[in-house]
C-alpha positions as CSV (number, residue, x, y, z in Angstrom):
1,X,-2.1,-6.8,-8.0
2,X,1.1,-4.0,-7.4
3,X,2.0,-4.6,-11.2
4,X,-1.6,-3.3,-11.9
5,X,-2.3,-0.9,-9.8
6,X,1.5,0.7,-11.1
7,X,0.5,-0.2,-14.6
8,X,-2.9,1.5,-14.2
9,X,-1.3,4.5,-12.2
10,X,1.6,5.2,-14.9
11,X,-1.2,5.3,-18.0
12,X,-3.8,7.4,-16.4
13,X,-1.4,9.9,-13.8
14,X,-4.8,9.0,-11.3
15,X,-3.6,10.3,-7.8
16,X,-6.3,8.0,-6.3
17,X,-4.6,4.9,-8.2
18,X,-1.7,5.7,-6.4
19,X,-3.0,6.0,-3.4
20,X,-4.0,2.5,-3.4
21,X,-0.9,1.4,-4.7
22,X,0.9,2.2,-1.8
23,X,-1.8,0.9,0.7
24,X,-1.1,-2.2,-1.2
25,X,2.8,-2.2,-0.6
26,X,2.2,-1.7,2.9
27,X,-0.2,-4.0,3.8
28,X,2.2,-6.6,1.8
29,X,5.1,-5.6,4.0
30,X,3.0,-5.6,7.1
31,X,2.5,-9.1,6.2
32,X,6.0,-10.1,5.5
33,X,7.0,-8.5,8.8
34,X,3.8,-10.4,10.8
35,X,2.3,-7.2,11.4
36,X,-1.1,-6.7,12.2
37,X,-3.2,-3.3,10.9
38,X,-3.4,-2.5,14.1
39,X,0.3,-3.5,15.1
40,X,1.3,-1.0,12.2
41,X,-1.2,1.8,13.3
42,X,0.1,2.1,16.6
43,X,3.5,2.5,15.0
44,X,2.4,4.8,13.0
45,X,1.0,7.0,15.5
46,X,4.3,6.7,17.7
């Protein structure tokens, strides 16, 4: 879904395509680090 989402993002320059490319990389290494949404929120907001 990444390769995509880049593919789609590179032909078109679509800010919003972007934008849920990287919400796709984090919640993918939210889930290889067993982190919840919320987990990751609060980090966030530290």
């Amino acid at each position: 879904m990444i390769d995509l989402t880049w593919k789609v993002f590179s032909q078109t320059g679509n800010i919003e395509t972007y934008l849920l490319l990287k919400e796709l990389e984090n919640a993918t290494s939210q889930q290889e680090f067993g982190q919840t949404e919320a987990e990751a929120t609060l980090d966030a907001n530290i």
